[in-house]
BAFI-3210 file (N, C-alpha, C; in Angstrom, 3 decimals, decimal comma, padded with zeros to 6 digits):
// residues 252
n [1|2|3|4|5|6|7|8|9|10|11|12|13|14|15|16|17|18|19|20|21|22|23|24|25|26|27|28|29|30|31|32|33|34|35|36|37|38|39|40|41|42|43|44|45|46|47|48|49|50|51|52|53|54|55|56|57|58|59|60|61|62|63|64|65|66|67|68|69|70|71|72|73|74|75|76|77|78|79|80|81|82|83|84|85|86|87|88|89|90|91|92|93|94|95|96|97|98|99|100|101|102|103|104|105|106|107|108|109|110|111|112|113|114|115|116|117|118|119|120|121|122|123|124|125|126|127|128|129|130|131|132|133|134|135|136|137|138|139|140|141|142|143|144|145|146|147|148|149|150|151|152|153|154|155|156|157|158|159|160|161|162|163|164|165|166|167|168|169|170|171|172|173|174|175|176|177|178|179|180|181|182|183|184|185|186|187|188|189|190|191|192|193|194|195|196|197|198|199|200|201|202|203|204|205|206|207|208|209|210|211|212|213|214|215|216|217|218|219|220|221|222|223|224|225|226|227|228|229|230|231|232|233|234|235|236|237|238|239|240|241|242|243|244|245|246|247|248|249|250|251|252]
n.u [013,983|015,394|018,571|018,671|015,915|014,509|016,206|014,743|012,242|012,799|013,666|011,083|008,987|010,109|010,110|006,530|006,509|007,874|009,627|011,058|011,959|014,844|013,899|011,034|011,835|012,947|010,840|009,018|010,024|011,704|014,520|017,730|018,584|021,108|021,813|019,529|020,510|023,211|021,770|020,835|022,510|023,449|021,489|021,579|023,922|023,106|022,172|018,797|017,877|018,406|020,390|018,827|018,296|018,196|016,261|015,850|014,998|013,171|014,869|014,257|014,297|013,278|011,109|007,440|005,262|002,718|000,250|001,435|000,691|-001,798|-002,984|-003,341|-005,124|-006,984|-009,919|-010,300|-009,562|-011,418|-013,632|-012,590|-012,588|-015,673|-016,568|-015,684|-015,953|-019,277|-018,776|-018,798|-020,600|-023,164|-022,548|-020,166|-016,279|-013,857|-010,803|-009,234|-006,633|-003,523|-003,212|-003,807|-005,921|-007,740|-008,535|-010,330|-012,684|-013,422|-015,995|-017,650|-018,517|-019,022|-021,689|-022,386|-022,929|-020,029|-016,993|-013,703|-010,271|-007,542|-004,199|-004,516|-003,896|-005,499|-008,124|-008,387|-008,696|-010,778|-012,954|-014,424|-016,051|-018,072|-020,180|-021,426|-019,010|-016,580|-013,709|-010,274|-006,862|-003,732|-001,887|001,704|004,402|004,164|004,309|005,194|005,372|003,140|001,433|000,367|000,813|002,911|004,395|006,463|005,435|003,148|001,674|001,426|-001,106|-002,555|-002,916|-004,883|-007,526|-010,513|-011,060|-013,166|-013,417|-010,850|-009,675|-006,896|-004,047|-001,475|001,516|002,695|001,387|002,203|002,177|004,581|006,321|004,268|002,267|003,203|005,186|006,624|007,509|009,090|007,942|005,976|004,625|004,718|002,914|000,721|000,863|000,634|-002,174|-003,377|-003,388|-004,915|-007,821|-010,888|-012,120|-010,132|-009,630|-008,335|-007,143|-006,818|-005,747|-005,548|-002,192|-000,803|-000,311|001,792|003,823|006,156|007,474|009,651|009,265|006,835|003,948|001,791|001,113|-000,629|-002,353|-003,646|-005,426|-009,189|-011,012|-010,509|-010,013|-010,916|-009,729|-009,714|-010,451|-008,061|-004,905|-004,640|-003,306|-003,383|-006,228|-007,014|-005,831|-006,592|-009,071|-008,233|-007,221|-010,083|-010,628|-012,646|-013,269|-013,546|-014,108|-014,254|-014,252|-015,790]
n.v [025,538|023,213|021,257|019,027|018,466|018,528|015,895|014,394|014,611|013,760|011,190|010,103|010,425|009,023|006,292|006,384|006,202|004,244|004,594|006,896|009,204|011,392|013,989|014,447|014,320|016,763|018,430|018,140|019,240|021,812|022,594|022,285|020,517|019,191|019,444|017,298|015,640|015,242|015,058|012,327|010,361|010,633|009,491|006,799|005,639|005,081|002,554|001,731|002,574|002,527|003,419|004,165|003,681|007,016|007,879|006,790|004,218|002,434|-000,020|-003,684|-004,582|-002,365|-001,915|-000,330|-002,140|-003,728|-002,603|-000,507|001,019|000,366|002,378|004,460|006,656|006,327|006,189|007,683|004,941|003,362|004,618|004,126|001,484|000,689|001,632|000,019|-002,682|-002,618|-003,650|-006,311|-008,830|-011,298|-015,361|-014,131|-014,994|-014,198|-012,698|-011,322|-008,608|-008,808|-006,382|-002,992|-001,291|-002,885|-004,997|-003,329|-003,784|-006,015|-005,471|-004,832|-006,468|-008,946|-010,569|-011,399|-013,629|-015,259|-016,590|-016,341|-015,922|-015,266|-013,856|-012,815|-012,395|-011,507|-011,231|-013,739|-014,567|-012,982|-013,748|-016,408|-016,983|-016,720|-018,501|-018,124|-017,109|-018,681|-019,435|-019,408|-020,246|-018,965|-019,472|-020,471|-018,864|-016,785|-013,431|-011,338|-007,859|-008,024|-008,781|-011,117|-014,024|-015,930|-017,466|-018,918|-021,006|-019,511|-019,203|-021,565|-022,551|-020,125|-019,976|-022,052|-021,424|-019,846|-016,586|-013,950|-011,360|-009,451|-007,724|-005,330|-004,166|-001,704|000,000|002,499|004,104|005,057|006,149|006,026|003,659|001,970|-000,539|-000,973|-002,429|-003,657|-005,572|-008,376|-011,370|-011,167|-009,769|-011,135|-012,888|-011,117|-010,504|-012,905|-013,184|-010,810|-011,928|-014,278|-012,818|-011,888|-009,512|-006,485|-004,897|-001,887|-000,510|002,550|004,969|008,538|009,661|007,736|008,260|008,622|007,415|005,068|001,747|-001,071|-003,369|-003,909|-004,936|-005,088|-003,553|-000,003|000,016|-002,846|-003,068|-002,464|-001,076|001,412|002,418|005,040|008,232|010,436|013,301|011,860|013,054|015,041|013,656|011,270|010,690|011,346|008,897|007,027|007,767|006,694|004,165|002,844|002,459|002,298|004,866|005,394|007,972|008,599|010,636|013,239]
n.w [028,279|030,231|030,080|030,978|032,061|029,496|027,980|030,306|028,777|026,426|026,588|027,910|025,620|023,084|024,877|024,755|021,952|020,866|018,746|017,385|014,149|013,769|013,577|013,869|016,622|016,960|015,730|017,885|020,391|019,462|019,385|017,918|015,480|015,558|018,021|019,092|017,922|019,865|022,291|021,776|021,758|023,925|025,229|024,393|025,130|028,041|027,629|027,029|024,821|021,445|018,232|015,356|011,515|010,637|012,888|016,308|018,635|020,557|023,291|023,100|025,674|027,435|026,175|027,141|030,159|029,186|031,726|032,203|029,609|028,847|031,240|030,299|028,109|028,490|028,045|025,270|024,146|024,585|023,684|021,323|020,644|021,443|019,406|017,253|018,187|017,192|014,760|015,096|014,730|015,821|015,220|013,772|012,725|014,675|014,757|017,750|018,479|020,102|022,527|024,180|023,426|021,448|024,003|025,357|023,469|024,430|026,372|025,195|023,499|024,600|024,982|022,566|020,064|019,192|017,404|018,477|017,516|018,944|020,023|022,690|026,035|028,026|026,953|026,808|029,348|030,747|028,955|030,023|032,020|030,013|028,021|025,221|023,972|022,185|022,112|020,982|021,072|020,239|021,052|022,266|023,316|026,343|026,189|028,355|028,428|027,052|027,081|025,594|023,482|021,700|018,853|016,539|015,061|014,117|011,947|010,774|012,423|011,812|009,369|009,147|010,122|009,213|008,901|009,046|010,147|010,866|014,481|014,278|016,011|016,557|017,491|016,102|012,604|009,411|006,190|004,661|005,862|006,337|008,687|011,649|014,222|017,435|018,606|016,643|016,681|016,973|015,217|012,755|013,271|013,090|010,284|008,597|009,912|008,909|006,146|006,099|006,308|006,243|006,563|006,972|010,055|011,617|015,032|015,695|017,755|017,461|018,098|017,335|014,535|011,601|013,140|013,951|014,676|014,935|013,288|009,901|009,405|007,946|004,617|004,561|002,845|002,941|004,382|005,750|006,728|009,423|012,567|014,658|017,025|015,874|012,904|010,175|009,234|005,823|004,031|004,397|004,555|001,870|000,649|001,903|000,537|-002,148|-002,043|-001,261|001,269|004,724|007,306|010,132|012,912|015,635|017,845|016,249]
ca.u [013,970|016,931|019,262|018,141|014,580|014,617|016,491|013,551|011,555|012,750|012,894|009,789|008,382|010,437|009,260|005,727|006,428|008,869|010,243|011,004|012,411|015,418|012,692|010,347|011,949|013,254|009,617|008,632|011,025|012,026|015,600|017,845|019,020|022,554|021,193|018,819|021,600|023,943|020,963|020,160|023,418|023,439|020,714|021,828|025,035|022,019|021,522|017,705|017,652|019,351|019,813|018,508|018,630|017,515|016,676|016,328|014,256|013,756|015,354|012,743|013,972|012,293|009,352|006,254|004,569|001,016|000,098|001,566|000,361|-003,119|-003,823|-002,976|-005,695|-008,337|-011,458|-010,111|-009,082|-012,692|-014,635|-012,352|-013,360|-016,675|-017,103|-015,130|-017,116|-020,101|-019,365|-019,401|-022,494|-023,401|-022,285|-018,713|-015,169|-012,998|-009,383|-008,822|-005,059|-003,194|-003,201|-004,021|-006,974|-008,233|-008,732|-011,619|-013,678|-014,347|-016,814|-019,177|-019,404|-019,083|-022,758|-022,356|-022,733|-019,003|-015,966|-012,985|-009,360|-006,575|-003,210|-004,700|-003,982|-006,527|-009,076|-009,195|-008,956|-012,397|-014,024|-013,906|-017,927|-019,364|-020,231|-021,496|-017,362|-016,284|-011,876|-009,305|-005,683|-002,850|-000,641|003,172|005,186|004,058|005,266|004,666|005,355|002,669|000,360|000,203|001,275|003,806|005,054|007,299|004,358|001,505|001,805|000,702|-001,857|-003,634|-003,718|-005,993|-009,014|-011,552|-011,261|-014,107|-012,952|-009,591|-009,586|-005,620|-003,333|-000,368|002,056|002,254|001,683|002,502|002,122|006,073|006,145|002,401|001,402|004,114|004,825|007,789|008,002|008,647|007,429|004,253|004,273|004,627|001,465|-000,488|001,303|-000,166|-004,105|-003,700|-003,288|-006,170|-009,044|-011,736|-011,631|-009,376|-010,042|-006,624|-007,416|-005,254|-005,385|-004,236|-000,837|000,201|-000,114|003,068|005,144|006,872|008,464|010,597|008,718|006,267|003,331|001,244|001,162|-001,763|-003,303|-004,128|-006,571|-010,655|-011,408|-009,276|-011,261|-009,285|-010,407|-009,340|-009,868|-006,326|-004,350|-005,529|-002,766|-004,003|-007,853|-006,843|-004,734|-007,890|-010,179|-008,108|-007,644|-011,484|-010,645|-013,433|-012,911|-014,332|-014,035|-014,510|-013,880|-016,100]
ca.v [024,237|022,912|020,201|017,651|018,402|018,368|014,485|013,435|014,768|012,774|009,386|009,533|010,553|007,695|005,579|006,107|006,124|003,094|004,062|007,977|009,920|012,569|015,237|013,988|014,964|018,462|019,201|018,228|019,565|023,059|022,464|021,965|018,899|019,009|019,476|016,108|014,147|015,111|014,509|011,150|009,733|010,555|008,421|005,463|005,820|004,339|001,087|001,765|002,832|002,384|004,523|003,638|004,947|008,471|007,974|006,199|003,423|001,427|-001,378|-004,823|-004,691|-001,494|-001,394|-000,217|-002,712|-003,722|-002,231|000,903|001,511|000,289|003,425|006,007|007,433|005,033|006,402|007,297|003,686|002,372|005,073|003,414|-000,361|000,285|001,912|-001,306|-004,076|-002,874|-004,383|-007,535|-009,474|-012,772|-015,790|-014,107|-015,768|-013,187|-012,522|-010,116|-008,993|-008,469|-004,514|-002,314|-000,834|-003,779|-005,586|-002,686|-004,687|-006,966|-005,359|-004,508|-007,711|-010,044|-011,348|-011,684|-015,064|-015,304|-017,382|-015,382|-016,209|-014,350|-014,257|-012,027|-013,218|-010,548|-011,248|-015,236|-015,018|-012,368|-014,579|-017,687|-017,114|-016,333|-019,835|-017,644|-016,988|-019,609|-018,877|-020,230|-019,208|-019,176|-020,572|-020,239|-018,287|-015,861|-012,175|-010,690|-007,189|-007,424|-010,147|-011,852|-015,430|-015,602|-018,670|-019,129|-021,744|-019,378|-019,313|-022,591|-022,596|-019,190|-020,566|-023,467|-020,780|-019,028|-015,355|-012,921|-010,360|-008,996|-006,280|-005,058|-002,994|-001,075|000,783|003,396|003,979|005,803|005,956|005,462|002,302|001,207|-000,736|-001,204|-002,819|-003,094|-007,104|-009,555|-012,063|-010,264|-008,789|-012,393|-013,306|-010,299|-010,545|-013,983|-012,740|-009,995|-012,767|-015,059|-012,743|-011,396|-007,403|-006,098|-003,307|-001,419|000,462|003,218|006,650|009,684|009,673|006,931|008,358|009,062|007,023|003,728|000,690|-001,876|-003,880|-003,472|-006,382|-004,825|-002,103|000,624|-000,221|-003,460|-002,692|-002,440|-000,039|002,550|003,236|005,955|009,497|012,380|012,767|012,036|014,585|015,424|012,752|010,334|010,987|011,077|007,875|006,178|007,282|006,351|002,854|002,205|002,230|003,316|005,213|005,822|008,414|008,379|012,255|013,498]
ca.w [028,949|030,892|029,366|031,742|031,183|027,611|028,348|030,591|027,984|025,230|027,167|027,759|024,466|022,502|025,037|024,479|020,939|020,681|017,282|016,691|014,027|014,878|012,906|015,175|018,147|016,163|015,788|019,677|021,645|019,288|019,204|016,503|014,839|015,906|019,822|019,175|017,864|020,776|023,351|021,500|021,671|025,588|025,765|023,828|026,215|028,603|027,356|026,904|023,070|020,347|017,427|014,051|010,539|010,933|014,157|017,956|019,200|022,640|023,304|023,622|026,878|028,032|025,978|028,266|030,022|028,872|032,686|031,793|028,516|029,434|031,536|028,877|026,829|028,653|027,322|024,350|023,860|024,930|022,354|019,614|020,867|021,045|017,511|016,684|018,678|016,881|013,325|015,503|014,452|016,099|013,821|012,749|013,369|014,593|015,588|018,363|018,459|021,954|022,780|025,289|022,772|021,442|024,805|025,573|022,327|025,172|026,848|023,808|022,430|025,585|024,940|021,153|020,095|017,880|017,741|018,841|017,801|019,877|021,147|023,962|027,793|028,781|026,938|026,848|030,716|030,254|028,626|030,834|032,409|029,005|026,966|024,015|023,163|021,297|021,759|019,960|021,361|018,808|021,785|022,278|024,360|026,857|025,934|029,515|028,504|026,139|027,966|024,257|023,263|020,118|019,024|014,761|014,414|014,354|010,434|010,612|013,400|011,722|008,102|009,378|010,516|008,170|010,034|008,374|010,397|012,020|014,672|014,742|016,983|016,063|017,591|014,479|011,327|008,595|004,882|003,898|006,894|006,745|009,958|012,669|015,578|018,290|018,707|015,426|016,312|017,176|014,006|012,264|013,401|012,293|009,036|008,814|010,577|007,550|004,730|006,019|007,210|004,732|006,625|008,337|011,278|012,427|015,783|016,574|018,498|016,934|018,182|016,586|012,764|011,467|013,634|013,118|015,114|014,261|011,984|009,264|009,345|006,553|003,995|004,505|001,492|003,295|006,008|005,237|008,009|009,879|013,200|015,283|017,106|015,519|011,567|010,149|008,418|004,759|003,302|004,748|004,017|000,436|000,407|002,436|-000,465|-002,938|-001,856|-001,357|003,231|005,059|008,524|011,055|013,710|017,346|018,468|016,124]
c.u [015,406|017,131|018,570|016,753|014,297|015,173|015,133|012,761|011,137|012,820|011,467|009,111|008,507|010,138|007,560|005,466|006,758|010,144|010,063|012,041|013,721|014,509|011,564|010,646|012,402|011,730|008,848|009,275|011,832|013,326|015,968|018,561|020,030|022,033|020,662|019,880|022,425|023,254|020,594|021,343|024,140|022,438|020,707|022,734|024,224|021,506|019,941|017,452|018,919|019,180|019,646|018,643|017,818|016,900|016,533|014,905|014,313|014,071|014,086|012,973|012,857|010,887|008,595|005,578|003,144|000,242|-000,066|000,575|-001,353|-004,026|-003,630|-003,922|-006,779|-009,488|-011,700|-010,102|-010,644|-013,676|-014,173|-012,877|-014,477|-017,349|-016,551|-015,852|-018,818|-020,335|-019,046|-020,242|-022,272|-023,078|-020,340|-017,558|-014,436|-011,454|-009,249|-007,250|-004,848|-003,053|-003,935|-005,477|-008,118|-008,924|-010,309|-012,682|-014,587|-015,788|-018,292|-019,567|-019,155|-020,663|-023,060|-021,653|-021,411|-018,080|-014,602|-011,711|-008,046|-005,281|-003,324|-004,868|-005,810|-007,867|-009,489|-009,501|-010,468|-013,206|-014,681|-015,731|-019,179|-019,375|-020,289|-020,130|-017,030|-014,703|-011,070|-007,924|-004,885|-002,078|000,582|003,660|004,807|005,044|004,305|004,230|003,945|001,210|000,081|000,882|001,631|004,674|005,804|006,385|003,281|001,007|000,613|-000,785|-003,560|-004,168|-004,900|-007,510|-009,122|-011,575|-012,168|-013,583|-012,219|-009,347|-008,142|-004,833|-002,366|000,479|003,036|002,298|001,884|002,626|003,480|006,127|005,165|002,513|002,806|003,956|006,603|008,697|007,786|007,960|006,070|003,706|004,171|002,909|000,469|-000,574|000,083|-002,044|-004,545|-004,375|-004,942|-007,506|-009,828|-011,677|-010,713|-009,790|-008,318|-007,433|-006,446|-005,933|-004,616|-002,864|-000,292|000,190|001,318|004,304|005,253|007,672|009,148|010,336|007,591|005,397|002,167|001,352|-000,194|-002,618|-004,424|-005,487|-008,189|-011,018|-010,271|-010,648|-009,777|-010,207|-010,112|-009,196|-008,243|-006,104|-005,152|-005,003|-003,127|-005,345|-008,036|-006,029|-005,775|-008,769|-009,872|-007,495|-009,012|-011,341|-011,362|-012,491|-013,569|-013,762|-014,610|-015,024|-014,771|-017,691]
c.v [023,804|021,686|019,172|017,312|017,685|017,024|013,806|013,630|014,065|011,328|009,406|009,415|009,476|006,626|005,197|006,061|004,985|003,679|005,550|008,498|011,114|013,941|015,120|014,685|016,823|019,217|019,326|019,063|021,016|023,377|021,965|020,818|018,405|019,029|017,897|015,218|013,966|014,454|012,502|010,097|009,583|009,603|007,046|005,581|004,341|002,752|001,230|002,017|002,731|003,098|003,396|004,507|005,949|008,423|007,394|005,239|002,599|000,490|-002,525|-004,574|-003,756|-001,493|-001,446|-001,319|-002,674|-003,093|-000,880|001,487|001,642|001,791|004,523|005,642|006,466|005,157|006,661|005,879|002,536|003,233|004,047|001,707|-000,832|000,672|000,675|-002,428|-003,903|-002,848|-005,527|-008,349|-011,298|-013,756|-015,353|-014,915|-014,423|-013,023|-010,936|-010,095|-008,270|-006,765|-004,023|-001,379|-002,233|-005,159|-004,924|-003,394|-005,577|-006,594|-004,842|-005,119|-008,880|-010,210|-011,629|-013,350|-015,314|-016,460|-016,274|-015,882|-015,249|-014,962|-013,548|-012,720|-012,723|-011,461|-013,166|-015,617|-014,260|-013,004|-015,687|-017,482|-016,835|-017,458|-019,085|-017,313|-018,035|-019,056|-020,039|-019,482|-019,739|-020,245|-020,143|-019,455|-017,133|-014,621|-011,060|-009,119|-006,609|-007,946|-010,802|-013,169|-015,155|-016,922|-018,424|-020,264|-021,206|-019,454|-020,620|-023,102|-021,428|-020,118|-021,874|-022,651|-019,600|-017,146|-014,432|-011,350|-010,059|-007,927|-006,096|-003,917|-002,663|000,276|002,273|002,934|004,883|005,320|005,470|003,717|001,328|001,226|-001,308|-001,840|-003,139|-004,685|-007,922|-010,507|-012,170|-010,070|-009,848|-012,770|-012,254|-010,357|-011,653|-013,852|-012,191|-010,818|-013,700|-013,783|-011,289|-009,570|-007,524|-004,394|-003,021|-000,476|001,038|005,044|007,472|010,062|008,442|007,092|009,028|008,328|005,123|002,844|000,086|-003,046|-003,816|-004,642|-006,475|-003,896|-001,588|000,432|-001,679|-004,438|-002,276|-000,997|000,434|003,120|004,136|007,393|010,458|011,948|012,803|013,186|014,782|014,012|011,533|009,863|011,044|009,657|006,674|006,026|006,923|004,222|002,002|001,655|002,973|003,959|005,735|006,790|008,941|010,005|012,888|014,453]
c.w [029,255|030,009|030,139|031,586|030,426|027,772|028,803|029,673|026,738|025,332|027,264|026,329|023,188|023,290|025,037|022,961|020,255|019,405|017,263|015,319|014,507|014,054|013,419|016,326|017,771|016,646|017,523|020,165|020,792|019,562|017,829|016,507|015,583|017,823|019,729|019,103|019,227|021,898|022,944|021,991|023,245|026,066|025,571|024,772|027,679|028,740|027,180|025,624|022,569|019,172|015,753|012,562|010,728|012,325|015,521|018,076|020,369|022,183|023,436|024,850|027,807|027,039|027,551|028,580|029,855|029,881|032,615|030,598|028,631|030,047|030,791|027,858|027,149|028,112|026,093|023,674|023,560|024,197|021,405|020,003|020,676|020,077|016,731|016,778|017,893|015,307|014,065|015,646|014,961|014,818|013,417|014,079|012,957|014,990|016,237|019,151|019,752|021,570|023,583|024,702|022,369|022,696|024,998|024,693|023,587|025,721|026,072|023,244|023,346|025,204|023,531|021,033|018,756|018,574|018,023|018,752|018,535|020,566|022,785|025,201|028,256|028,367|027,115|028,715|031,043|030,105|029,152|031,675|030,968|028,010|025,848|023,309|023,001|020,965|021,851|020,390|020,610|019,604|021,771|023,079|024,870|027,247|027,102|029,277|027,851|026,533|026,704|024,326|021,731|020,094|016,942|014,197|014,013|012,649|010,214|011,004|012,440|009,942|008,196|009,412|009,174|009,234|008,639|008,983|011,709|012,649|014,709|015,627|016,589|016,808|016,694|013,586|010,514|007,003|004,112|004,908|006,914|007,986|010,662|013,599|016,433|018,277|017,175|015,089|016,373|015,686|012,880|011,993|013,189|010,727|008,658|008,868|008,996|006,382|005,031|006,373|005,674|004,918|007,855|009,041|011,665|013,390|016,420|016,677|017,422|017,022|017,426|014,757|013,058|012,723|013,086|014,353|014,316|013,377|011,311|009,303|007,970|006,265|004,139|003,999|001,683|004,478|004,866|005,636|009,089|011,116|014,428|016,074|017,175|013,931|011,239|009,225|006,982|003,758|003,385|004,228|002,351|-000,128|001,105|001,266|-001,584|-003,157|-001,457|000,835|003,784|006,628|009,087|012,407|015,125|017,859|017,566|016,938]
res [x|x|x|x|x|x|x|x|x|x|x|x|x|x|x|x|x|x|x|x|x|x|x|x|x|x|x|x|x|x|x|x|x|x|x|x|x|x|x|x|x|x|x|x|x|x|x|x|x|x|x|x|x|x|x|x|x|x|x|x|x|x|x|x|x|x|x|x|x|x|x|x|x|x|x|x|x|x|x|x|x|x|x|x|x|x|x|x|x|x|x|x|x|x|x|x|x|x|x|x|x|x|x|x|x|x|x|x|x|x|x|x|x|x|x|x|x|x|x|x|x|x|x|x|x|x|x|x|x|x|x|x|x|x|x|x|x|x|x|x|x|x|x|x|x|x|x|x|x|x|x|x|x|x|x|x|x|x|x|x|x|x|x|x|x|x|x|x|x|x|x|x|x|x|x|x|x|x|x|x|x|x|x|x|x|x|x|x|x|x|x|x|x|x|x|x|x|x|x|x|x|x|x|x|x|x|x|x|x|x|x|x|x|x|x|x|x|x|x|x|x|x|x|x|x|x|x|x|x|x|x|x|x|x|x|x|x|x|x|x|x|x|x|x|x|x|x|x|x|x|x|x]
***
């Protein structure tokens, strides 16, 4: 693979990742260490990433927009939603969190008679012909890239509601990191969802095990249900059954 290549190669890949590893990109891309660092440090040069301990992440500015990200892994995205939307039982108060996975939920439980709290643009504008949704928006500042609303009040706003059950999104995770995500103050307000809501759901694609953004909103151990489609590795599957987390898989 040519030098330049191997460059476009690894922009992209940390950008659909947000948050890599330099053993990460070692293992992708079949070069050695000392090659990654030199290539990494051509790309920070860039203004688009920045490097971190051990190793590189996007800038907020470039993260992907919600647009982008959206069409990647679409059907994937809409198996895991609707193995998700159907522990949705008429009656529950739910929080559905902004993401490009979690938005798909909509269409499996649009006639389910629930209450629905969300910072999601998408979905509270969705909902808007169906009386049976009952939505509650956290409010605060529109985070375009992400189509979400994030405000340093939501602390306040979420501890007020009874949530039975939280679906979440995550741009990776991993067992040393837990549950990740790219924006803080995003990650605030899940922190927050986590603490009030009786289960929690994390929905995430197989690519995102083992990776990591820039902040941590809960530890693994804190999730109910793990719905995703591809079983996860073995460490995982042993670290699920030894915290009592069910999971569910899609791709099966």
């Amino acid at each position: 693979m040519l030098k330049v290549e191997r460059l476009d190669g690894i922009k992209e890949y940390i950008k659909n990742n947000v948050t890599v590893s330099l053993d990460d990109l070692v293992k992708a891309f079949g070069v050695s260490k000392n090659t990654i660092r030199r290539d990494v440090n051509e790309l920070v040069k860039s203004g688009e990433f920045s490097k971190i301990y051990g190793g590189v992440s996007v800038n907020r500015s470039t993260i992907i927009p919600f647009q982008d990200r959206s069409i990647q892994n679409q059907s994937v995205k809409q198996q895991i939603a609707k193995q998700a939307a159907s522990y949705v039982e008429d009656g529950d108060i739910i929080f559905i969190d902004s993401g490009t996975t979690t938005i798909e939920m909509f269409h499996f439980m649009k006639h389910k008679k629930v209450t629905v709290i969300t910072n999601n643009m998408d979905f509270v504008i969705a909902a808007l012909p169906f009386e049976n949704l009952s939505v509650f928006s956290t409010g605060g500042m529109l985070e375009r890239k992400t189509k979400s609303l994030t405000s340093i009040h939501n602390k306040e706003i979420i501890k007020g509601y009874n949530i039975n059950k939280a679906f979440l999104a995550s741009s990776g995770i991993s067992l040393k990191n837990g549950v990740t995500n790219s924006l803080p103050v995003e990650s605030y307000l899940k922190a927050c969802v986590v603490e009030k809501s009786d289960e929690v759901f994390l929905l995430v694609d197989h690519h995102k095990f083992d990776k990591y953004s820039l902040t941590t909103y809960c530890s693994l151990d804190q999730i109910d249900y793990l719905v995703t489609d591809k079983q996860p590795a073995n460490q995982y599957i042993e670290f699920l059954k030894q915290h009592d987390i069910k999971w569910m898989v899609t791709g099966k």
